[in-house]
N, CA, C and O atoms as a GROMACS GRO file, in nm:
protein
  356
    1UNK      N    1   8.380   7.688   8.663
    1UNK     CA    2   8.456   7.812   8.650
    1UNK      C    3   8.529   7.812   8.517
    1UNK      O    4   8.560   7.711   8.454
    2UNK      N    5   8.549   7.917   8.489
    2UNK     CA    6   8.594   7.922   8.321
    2UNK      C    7   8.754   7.926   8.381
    2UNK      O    8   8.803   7.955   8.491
    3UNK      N    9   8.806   7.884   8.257
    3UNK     CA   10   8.992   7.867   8.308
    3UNK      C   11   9.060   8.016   8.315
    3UNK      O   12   9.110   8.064   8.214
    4UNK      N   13   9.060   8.086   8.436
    4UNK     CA   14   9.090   8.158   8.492
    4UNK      C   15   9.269   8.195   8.495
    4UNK      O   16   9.333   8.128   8.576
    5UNK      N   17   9.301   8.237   8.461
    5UNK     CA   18   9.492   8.250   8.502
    5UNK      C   19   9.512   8.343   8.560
    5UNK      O   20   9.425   8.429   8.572
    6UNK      N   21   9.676   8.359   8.631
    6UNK     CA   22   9.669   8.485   8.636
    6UNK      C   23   9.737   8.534   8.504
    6UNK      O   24   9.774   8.475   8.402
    7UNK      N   25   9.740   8.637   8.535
    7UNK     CA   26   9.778   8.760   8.440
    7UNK      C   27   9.669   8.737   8.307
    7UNK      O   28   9.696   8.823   8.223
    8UNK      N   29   9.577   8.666   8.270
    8UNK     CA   30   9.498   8.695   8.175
    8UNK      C   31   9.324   8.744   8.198
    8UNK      O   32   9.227   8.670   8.190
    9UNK      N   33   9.324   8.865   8.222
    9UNK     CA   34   9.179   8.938   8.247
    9UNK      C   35   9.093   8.886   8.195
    9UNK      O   36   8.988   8.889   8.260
   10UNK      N   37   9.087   8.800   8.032
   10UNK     CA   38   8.975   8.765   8.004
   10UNK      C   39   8.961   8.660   7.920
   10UNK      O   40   9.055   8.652   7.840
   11UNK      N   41   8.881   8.579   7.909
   11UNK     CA   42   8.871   8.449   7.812
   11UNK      C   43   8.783   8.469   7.698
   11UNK      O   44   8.662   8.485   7.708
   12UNK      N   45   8.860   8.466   7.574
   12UNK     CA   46   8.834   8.507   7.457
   12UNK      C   47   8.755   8.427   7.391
   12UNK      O   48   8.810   8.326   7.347
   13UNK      N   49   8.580   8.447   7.360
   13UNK     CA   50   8.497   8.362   7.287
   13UNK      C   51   8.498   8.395   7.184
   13UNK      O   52   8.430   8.496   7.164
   14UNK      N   53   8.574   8.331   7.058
   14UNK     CA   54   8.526   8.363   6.911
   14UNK      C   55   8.442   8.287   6.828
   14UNK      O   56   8.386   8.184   6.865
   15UNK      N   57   8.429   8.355   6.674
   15UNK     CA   58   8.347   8.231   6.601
   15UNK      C   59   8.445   8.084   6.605
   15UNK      O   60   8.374   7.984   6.593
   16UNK      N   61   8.570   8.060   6.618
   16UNK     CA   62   8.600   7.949   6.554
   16UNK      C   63   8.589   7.894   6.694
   16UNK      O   64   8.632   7.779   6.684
   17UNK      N   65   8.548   7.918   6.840
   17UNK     CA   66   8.508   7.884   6.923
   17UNK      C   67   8.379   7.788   6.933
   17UNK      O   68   8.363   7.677   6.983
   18UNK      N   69   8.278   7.893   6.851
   18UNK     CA   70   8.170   7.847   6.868
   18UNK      C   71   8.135   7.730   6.733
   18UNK      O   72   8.037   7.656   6.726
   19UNK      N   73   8.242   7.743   6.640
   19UNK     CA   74   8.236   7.642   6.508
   19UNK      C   75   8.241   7.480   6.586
   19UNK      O   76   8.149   7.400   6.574
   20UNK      N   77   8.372   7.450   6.670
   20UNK     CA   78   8.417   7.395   6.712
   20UNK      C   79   8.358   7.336   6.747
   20UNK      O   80   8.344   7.222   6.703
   21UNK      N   81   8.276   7.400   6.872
   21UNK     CA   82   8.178   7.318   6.985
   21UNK      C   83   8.078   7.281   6.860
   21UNK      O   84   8.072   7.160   6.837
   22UNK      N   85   8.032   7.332   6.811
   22UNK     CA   86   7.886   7.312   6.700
   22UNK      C   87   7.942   7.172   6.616
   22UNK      O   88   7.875   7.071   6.597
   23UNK      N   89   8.063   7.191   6.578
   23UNK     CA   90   8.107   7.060   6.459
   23UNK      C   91   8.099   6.942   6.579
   23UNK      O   92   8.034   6.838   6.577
   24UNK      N   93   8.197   7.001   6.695
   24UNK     CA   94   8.206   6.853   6.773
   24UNK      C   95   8.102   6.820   6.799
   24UNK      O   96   8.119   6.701   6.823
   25UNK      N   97   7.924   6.856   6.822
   25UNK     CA   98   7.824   6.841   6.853
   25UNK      C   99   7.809   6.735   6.716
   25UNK      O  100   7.844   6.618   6.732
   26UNK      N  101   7.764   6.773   6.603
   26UNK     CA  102   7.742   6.673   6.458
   26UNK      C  103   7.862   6.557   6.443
   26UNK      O  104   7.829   6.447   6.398
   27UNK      N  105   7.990   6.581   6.477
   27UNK     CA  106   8.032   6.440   6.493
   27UNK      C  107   8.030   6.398   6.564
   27UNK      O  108   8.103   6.300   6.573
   28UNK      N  109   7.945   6.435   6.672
   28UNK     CA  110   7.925   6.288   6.795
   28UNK      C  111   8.012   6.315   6.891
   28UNK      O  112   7.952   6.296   6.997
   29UNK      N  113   8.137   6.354   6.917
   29UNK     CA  114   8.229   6.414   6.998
   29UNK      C  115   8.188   6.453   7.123
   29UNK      O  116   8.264   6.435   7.218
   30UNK      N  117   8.076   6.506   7.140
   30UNK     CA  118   8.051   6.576   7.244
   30UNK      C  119   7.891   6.579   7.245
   30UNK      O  120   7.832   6.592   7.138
   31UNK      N  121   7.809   6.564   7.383
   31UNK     CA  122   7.687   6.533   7.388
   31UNK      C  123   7.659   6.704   7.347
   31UNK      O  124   7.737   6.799   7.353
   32UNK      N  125   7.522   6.698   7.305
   32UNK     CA  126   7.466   6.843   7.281
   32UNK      C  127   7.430   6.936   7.378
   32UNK      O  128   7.408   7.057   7.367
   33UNK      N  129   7.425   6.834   7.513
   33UNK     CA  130   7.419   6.927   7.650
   33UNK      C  131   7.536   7.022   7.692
   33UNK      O  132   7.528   7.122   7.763
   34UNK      N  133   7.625   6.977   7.642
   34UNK     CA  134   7.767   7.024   7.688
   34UNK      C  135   7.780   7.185   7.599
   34UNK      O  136   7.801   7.287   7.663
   35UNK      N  137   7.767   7.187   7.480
   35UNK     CA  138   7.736   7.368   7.438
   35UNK      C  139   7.667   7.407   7.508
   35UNK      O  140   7.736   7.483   7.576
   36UNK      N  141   7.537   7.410   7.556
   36UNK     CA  142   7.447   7.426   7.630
   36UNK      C  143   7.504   7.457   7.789
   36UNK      O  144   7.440   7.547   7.844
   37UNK      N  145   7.568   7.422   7.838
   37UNK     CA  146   7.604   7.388   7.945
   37UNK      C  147   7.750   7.506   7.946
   37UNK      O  148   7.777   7.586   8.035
   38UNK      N  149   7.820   7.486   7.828
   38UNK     CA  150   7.898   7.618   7.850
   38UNK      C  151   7.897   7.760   7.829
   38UNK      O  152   7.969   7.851   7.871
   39UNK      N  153   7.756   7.753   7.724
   39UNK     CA  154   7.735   7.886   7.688
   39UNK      C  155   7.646   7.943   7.840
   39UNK      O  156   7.622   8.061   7.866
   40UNK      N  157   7.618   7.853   7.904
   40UNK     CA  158   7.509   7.933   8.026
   40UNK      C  159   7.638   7.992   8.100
   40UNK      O  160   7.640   8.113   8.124
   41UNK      N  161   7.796   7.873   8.156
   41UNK     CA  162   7.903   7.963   8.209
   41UNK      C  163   7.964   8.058   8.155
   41UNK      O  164   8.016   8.137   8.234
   42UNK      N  165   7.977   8.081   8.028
   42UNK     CA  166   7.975   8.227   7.917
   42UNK      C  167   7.877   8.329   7.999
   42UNK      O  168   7.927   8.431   8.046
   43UNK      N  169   7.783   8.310   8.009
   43UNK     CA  170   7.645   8.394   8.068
   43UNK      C  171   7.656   8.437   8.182
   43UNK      O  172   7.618   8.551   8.208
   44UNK      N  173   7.702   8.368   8.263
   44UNK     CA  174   7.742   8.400   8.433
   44UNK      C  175   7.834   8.442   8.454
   44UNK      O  176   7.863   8.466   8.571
   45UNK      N  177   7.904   8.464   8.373
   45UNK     CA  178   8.033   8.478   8.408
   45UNK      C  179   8.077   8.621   8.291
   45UNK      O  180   8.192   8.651   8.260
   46UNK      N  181   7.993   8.667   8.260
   46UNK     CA  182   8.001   8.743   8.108
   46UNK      C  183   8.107   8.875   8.159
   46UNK      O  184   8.155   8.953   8.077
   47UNK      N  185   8.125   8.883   8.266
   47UNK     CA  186   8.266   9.029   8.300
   47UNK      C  187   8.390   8.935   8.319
   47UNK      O  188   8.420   8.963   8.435
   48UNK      N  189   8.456   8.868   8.289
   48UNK     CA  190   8.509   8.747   8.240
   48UNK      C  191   8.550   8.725   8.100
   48UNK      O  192   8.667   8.698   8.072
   49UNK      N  193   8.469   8.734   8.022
   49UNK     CA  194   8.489   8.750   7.884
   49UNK      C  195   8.482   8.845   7.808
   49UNK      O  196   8.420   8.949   7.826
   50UNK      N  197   8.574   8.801   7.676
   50UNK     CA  198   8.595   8.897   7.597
   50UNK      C  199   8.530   8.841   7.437
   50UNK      O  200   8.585   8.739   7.394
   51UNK      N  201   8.465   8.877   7.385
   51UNK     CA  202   8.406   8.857   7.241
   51UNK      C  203   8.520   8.884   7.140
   51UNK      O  204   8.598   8.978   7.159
   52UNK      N  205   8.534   8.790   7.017
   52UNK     CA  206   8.625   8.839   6.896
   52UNK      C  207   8.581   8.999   6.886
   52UNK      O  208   8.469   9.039   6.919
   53UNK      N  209   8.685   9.081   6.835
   53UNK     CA  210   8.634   9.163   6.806
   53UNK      C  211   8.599   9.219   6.656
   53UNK      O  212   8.662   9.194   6.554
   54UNK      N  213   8.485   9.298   6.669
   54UNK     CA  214   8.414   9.274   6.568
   54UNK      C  215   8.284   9.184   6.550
   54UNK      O  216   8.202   9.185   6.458
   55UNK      N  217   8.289   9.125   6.639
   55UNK     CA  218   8.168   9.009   6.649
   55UNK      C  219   8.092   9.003   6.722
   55UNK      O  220   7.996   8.926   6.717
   56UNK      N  221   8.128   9.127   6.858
   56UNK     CA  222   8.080   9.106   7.000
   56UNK      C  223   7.954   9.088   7.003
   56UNK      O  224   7.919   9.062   7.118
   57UNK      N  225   7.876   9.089   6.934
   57UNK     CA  226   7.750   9.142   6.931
   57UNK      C  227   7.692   8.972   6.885
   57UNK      O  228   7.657   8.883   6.963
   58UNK      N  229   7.698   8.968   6.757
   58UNK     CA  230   7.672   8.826   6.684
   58UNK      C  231   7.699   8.662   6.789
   58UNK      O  232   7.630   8.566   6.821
   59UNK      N  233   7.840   8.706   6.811
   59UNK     CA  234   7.866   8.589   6.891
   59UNK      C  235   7.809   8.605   7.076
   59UNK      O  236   7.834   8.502   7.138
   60UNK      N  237   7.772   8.665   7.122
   60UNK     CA  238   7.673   8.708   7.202
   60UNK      C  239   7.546   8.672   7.182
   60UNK      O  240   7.475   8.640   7.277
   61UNK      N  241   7.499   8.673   7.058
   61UNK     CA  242   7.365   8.679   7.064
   61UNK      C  243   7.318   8.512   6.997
   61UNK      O  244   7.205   8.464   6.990
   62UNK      N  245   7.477   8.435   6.945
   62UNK     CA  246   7.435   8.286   6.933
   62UNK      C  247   7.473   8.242   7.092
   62UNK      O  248   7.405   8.148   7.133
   63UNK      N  249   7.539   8.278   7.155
   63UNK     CA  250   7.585   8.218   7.325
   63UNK      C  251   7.490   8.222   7.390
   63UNK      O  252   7.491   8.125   7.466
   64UNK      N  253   7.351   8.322   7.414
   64UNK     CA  254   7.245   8.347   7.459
   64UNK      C  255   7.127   8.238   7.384
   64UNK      O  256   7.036   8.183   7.446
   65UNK      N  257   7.149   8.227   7.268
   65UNK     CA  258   7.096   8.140   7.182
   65UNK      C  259   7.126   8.010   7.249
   65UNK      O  260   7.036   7.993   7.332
   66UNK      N  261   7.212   7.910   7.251
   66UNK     CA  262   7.260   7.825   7.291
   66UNK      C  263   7.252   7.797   7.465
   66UNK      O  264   7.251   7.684   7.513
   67UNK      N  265   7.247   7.914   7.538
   67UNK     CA  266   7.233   7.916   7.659
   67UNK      C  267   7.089   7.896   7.731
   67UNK      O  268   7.067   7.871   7.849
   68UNK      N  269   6.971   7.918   7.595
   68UNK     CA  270   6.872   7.924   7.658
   68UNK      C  271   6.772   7.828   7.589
   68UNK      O  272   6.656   7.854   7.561
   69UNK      N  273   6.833   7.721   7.570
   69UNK     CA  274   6.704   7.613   7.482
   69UNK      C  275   6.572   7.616   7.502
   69UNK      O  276   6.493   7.599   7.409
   70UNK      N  277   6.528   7.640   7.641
   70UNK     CA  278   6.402   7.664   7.659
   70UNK      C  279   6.307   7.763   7.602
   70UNK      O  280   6.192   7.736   7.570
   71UNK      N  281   6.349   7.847   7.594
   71UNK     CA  282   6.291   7.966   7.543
   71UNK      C  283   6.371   8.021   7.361
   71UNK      O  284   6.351   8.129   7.306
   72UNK      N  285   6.449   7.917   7.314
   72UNK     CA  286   6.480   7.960   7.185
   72UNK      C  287   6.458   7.795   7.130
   72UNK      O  288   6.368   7.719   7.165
   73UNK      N  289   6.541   7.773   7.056
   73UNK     CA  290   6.565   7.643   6.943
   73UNK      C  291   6.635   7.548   7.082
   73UNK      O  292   6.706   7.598   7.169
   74UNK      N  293   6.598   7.410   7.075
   74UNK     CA  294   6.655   7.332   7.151
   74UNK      C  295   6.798   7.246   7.094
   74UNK      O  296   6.797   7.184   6.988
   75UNK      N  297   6.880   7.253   7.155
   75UNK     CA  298   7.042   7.203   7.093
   75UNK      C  299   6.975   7.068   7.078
   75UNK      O  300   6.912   6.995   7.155
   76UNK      N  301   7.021   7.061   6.917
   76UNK     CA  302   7.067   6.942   6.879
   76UNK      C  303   7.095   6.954   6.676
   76UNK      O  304   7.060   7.035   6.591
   77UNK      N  305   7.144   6.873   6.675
   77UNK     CA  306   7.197   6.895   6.480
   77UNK      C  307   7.120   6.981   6.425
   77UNK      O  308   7.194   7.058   6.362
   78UNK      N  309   7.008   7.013   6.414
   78UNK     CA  310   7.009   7.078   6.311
   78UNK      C  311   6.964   7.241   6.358
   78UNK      O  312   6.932   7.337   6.287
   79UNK      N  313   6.975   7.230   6.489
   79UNK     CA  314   7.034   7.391   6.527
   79UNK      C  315   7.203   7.445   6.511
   79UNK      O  316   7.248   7.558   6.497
   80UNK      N  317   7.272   7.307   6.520
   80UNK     CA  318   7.425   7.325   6.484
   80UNK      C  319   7.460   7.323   6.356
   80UNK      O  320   7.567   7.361   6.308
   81UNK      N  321   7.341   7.267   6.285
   81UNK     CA  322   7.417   7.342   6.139
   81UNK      C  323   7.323   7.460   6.088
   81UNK      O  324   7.362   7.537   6.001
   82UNK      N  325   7.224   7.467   6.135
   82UNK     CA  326   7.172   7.656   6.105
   82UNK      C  327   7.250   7.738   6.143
   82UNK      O  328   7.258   7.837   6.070
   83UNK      N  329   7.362   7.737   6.298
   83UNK     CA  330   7.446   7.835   6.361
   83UNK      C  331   7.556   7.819   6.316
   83UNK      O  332   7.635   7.911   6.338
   84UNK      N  333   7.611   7.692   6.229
   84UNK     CA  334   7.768   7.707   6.161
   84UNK      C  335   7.699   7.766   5.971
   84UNK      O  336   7.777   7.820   5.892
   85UNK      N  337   7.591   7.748   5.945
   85UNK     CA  338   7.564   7.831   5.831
   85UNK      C  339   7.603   7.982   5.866
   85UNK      O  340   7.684   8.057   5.811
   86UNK      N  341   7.507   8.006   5.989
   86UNK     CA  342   7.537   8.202   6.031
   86UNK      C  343   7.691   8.202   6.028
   86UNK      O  344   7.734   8.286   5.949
   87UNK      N  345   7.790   8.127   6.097
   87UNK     CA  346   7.900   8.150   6.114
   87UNK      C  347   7.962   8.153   6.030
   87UNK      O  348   8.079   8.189   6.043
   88UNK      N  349   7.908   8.113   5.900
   88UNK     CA  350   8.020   8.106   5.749
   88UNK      C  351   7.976   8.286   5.676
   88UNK      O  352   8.034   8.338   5.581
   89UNK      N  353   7.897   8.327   5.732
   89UNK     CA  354   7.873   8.477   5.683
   89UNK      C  355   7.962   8.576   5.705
   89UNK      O  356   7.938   8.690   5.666
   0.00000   0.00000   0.00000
């Protein structure tokens, strides 16, 4: 379950969200399953969240990216630094 409160309607995914998870992936920090693994609860849970705004679209469409290794690029380094290249745009 995504961290739920009360009084806050929605959990805010931005780029420096998705920088984060991507850097901690290349330093070792965090196995590469684990983006993978949160962008699918991003996915299930998508009336729940709220996108930076301005980005909704972009950062949506790397969370779907990341959510679906099978059918896109499989997580690991050097999909995390093609998606922190997009993110420096």
């Amino acid at each position: 379950m995504l961290s739920k409160n009360p009084g806050i309607e929605k959990v805010l995914v931005s780029r420096r969200t998705l920088h984060n998870a991507l850097t901690s992936v290349l330093d070792g920090e965090i196995d590469p399953v684990e983006p993978v693994e949160w962008a699918n609860l991003v996915e299930q849970h998508d009336d729940e969240i709220a996108y930076e705004p301005g980005f909704q679209q972009f950062i949506a469409t790397h969370v779907f990216r990341l959510s679906m290794p099978e059918i896109n690029e499989p997580m690991g380094k050097d999909l995390c630094r093609q998606m922190i290249a997009e993110l420096a745009h």
